[in-house]
C-alpha positions as CSV (number, residue, x, y, z in Angstrom):
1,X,124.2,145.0,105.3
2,X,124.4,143.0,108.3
3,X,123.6,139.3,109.5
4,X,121.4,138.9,112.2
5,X,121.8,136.3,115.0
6,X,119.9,132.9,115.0
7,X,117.6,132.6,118.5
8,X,117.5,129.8,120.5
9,X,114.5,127.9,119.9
10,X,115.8,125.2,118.5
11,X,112.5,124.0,116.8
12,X,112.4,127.2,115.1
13,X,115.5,128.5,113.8
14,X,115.2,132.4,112.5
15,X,118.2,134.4,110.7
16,X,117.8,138.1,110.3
17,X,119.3,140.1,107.3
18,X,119.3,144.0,107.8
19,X,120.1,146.6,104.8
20,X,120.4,150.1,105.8
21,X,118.3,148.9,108.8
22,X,120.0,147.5,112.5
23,X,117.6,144.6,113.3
24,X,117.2,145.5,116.9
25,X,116.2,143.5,119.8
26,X,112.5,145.1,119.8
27,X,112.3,144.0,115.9
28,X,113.7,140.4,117.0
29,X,110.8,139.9,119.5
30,X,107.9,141.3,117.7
31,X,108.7,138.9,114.6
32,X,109.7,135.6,117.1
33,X,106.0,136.5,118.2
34,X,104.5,136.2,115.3
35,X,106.5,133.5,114.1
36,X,105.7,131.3,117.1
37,X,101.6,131.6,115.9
38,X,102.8,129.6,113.0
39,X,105.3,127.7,114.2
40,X,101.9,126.4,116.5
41,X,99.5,125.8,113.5
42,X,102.4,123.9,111.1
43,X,103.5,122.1,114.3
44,X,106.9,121.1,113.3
45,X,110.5,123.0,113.2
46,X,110.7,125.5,110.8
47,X,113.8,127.6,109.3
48,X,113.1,131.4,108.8
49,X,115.2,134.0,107.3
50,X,114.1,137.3,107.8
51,X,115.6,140.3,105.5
52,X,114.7,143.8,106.6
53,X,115.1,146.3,104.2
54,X,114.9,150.5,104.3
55,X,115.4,152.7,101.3
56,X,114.2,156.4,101.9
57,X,110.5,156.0,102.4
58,X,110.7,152.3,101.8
59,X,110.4,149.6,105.0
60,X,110.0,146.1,102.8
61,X,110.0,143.0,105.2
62,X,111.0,140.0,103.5
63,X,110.2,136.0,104.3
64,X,111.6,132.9,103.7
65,X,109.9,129.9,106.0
66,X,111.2,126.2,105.4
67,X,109.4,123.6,107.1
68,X,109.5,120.2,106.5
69,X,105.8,119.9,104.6
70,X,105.8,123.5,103.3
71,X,108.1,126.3,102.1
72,X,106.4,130.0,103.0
73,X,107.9,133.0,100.7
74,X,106.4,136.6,101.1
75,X,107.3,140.3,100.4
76,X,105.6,143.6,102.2
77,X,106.3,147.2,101.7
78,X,105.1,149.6,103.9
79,X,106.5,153.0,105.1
80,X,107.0,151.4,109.0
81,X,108.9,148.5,109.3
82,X,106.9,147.1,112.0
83,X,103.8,147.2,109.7
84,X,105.6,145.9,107.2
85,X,106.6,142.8,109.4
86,X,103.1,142.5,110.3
87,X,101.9,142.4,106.9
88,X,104.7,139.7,105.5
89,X,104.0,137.4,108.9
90,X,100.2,137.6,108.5
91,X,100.5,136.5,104.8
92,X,102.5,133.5,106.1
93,X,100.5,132.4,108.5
94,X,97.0,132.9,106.2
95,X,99.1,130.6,103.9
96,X,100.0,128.1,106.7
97,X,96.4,127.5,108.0
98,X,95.7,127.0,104.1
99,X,98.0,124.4,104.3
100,X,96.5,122.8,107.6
101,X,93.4,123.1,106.3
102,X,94.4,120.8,103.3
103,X,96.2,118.3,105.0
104,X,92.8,118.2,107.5
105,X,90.9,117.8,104.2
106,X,92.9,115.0,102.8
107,X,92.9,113.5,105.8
108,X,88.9,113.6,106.3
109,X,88.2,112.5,102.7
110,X,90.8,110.5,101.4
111,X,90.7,109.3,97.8
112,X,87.7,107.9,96.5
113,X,89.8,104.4,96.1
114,X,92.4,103.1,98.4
115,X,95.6,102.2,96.4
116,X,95.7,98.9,98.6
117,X,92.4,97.9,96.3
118,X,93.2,97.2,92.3
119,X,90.6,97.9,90.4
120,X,89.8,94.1,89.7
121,X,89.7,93.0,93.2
122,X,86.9,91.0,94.0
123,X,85.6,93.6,97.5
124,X,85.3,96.0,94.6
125,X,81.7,96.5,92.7
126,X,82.4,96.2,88.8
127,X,80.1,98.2,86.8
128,X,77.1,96.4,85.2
129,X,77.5,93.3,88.0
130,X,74.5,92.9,89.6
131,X,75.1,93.0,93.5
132,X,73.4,91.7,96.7
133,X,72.2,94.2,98.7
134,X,70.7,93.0,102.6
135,X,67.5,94.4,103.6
136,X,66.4,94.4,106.8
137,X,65.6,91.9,108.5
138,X,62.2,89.9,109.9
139,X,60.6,87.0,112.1
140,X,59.0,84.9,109.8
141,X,55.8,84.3,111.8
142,X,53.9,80.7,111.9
143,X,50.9,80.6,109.6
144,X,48.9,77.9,107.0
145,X,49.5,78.0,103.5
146,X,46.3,79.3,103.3
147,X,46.9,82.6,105.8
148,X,50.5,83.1,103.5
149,X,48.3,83.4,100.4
150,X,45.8,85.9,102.4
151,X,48.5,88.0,103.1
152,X,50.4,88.5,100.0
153,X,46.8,89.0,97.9
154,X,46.4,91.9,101.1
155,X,49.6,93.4,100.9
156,X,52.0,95.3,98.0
157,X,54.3,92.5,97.7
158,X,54.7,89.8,95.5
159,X,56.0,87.3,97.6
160,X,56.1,86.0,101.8
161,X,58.4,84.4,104.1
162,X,57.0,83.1,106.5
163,X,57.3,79.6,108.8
164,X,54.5,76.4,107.7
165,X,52.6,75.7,110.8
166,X,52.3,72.0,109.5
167,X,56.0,71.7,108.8
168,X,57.7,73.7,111.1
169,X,59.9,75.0,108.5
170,X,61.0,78.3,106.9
171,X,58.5,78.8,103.4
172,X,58.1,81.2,100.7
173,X,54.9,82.2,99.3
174,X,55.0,84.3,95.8
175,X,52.4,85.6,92.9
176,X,53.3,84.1,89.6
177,X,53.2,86.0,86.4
178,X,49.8,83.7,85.9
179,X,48.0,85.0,88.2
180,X,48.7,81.7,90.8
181,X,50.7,81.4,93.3
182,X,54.4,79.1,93.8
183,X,55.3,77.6,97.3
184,X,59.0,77.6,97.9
185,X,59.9,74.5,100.9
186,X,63.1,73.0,101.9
């Protein structure tokens, strides 16, 4: 069993463990590869330790990430040890792009109420309260009592805005449950 060296990067710190295996330089480089990918998508320093393993037929690559959002562990057995390093690195970085993928998610869609808001603030709807909600808007155009009574009788709707043209001021027309008609002025 032997300890491996840590490299220089110092946003990424990796530590190699062999049993019955030297880690050589060649095995150094084709996991500091890999490792860099993830390093990339987590985007923060990360802590690996690396144990490579042989018994007889038996190449097992074994992971440990830290990170500061998300601890990574994995185990591959192959009969190469570069597949075997290959396997364990591509679990860990199918599990790190999970993680991204999460934090995007909670990110886009936060929760459906802000903690900022209690639940009896007055911003917030409360069930069963009726609430205003704004229509769009429209020029209330000059016209007689008279033309205001035409067009509500022609039209769907049970009431008009719409300006007197003897009073210069804003009116409201409406069909009453009697069959007549109430005048709303200011």
């Amino acid at each position: 069993m032997g300890a491996g060296r840590v490299n220089g990067d110092k946003s990424m710190r990796v530590a190699y463990t062999g049993r019955n295996i030297e880690v050589t330089p060649a095995l150094r480089d084709f996991t500091e590869a890999h490792l860099k990918k993830i390093r990339k998508i987590l985007g923060e320093s990360m802590h690996v330790h690396m144990t490579l393993t042989v018994q007889k037929h038996r190449h097992v690559a074994e992971i440990h990430l830290h990170s500061r959002s998300l601890d990574i562990n994995g185990l591959e057995e192959t009969n190469d040890m570069y597949a075997s390093i290959n396997a364990v690195l591509d679990k860990a970085e199918r599990q790190a792009l999970k993680h991204k993928g999460k934090k995007i998610t909670r990110k886009r869609h936060p929760a459906s109420r802000p903690a900022s808001i209690p639940p009896s603030s007055p911003n917030r709807p409360q069930p069963g309260v009726p609430r205003v909600i704004k229509s769009t808007g429209f020029a209330a155009k000059p016209m007689t009592v008279e033309e205001a009574v035409q067009e509500v009788n022609g039209s769907n709707g049970n009431f008009l805005v719409f300006r007197n043209a003897e009073s210069e001021q804003v009116s409201v027309i409406y069909k009453r449950k009697d069959g007549n008609f109430g005048l709303i002025e200011p």
